[in-house]
PyMOL commands that place a pseudoatom at each C-alpha (Angstrom):
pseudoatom trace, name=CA, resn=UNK, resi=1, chain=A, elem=C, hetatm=0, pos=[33.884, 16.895, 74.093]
pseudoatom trace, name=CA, resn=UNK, resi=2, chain=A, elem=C, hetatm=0, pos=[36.070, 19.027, 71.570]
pseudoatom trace, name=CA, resn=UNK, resi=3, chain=A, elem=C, hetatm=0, pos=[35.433, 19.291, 68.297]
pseudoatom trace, name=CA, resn=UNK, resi=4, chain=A, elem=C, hetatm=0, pos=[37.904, 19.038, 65.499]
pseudoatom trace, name=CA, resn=UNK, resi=5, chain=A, elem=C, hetatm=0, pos=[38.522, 19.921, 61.957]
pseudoatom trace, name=CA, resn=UNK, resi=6, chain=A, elem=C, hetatm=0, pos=[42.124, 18.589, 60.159]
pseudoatom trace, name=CA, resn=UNK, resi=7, chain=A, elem=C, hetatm=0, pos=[43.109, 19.937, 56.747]
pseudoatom trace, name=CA, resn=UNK, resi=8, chain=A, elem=C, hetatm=0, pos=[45.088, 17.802, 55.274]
pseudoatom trace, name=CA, resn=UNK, resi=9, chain=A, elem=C, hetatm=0, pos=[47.001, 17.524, 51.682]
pseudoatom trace, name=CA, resn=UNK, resi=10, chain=A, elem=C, hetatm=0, pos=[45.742, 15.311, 49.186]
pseudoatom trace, name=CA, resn=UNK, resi=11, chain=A, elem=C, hetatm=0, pos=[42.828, 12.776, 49.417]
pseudoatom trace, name=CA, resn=UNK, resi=12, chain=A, elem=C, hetatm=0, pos=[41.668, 9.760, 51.748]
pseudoatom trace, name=CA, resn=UNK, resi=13, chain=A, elem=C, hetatm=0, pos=[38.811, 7.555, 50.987]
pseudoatom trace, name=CA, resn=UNK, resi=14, chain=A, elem=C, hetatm=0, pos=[36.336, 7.732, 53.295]
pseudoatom trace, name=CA, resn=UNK, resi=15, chain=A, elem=C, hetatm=0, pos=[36.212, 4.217, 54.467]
pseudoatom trace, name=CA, resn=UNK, resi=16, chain=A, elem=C, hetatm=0, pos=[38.906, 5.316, 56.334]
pseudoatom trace, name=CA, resn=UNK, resi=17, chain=A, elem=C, hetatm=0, pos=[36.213, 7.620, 58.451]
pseudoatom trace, name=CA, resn=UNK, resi=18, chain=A, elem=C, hetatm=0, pos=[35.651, 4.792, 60.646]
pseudoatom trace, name=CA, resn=UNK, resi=19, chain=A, elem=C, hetatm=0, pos=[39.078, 4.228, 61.100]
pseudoatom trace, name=CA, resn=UNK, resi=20, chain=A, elem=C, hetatm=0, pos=[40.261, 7.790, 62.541]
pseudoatom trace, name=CA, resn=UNK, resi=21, chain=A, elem=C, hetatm=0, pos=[37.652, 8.022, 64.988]
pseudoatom trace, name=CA, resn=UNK, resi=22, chain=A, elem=C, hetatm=0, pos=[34.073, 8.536, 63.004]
pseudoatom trace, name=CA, resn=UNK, resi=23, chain=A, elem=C, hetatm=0, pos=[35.873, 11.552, 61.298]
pseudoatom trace, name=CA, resn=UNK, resi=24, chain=A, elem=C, hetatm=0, pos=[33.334, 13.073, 58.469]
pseudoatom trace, name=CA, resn=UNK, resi=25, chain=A, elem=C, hetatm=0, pos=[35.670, 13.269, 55.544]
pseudoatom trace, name=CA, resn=UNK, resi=26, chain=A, elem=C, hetatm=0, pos=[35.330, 16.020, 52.858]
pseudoatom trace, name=CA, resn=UNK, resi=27, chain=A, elem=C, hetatm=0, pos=[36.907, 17.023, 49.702]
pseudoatom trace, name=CA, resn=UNK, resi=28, chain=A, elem=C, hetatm=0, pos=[37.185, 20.868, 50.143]
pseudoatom trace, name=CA, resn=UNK, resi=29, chain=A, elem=C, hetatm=0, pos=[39.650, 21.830, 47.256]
pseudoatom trace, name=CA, resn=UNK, resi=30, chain=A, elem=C, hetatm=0, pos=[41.229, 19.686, 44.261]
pseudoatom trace, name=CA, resn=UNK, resi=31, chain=A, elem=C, hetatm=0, pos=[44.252, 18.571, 46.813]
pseudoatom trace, name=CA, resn=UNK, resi=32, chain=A, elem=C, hetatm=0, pos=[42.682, 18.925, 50.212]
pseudoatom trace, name=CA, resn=UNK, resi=33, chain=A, elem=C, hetatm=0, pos=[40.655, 16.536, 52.731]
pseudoatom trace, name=CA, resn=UNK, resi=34, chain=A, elem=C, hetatm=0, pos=[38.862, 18.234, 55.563]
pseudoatom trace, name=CA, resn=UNK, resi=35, chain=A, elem=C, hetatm=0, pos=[38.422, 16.019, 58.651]
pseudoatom trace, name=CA, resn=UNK, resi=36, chain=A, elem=C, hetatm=0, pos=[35.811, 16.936, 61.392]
pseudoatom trace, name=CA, resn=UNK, resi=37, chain=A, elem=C, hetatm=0, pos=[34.091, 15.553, 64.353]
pseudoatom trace, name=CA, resn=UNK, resi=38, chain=A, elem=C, hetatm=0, pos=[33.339, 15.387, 68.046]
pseudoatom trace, name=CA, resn=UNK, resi=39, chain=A, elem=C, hetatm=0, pos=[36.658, 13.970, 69.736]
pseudoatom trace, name=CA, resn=UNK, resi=40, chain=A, elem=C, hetatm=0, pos=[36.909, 12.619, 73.723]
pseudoatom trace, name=CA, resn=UNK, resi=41, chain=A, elem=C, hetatm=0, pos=[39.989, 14.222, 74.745]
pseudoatom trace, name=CA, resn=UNK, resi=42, chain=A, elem=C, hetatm=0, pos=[43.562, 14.736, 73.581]
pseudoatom trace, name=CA, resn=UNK, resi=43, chain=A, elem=C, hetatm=0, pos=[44.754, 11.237, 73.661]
pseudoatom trace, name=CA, resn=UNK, resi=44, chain=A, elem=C, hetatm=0, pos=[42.103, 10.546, 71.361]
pseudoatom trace, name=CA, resn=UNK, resi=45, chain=A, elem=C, hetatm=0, pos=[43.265, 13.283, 68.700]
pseudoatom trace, name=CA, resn=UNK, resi=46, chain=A, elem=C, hetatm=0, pos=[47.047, 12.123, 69.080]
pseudoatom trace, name=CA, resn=UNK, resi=47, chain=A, elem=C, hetatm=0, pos=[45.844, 8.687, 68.149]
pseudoatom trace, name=CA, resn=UNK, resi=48, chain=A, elem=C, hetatm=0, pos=[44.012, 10.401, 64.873]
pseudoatom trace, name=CA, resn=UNK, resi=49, chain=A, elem=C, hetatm=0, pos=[47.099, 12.527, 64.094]
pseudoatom trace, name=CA, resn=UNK, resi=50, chain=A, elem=C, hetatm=0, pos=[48.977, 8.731, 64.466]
pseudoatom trace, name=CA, resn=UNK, resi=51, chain=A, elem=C, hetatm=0, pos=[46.832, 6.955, 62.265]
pseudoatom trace, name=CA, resn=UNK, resi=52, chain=A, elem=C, hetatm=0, pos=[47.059, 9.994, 59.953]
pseudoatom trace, name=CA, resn=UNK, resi=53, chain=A, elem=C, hetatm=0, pos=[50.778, 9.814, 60.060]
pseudoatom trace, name=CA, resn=UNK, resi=54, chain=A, elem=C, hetatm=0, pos=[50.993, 6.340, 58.738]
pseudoatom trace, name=CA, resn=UNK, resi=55, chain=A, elem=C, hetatm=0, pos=[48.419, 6.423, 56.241]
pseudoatom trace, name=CA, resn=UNK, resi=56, chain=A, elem=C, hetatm=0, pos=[51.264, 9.147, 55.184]
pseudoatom trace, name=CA, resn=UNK, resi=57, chain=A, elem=C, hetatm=0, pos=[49.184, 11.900, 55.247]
pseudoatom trace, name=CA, resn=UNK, resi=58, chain=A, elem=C, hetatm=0, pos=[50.601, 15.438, 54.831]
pseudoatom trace, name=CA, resn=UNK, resi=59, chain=A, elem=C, hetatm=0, pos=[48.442, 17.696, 58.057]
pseudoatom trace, name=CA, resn=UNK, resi=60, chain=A, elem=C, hetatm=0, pos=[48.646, 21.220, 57.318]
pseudoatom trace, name=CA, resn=UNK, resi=61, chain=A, elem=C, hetatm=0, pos=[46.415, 22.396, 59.980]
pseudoatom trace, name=CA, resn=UNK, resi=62, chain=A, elem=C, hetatm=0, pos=[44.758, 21.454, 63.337]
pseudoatom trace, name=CA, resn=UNK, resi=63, chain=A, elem=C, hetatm=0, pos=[42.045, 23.414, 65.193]
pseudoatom trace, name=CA, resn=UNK, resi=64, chain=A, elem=C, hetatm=0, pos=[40.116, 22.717, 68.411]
pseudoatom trace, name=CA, resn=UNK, resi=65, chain=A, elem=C, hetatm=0, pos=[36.844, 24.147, 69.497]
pseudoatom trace, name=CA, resn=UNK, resi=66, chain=A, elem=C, hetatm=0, pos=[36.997, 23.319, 73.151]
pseudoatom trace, name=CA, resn=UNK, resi=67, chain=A, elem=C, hetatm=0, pos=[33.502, 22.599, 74.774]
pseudoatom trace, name=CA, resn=UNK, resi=68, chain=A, elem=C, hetatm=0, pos=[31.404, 21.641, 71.859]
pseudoatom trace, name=CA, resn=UNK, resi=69, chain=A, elem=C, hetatm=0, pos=[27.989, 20.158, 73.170]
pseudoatom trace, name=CA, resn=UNK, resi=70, chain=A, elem=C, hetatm=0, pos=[26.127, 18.063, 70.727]
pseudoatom trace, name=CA, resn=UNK, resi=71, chain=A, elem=C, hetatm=0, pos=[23.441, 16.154, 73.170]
for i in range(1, 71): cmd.bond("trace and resi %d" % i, "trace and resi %d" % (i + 1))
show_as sticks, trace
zoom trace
């Protein structure tokens, strides 16, 4: 498992969460939505970054943390 955390511009609702893959959603600034949570693998978090792309979200960063264990 990775984990990720998405910055994005602007704000989503967070019924979306369930939506983009059990993302926790968080306000972090007054234009900014931080997304983070465990991912399976790389296909997983290109179908995120898809889902992100039509709900016409503006990304301004991705980071990984490869190897994350959360048993």
């Amino acid at each position: 498992m990775e984990q990720v955390e998405i910055l994005i511009r602007g704000h989503i609702d967070s019924h979306w969460s369930e939506w983009l893959g059990g993302l926790q959603i968080t306000y972090v600034e007054q234009d900014r939505t931080r997304l983070t949570g465990a991912i399976a693998d790389q296909a997983m978090l290109h179908g995120i970054l898809t889902k992100l792309r039509d709900l016409d979200a503006k990304i301004i960063s991705v980071h990984l943390q490869e190897g994350v264990n959360h048993e």
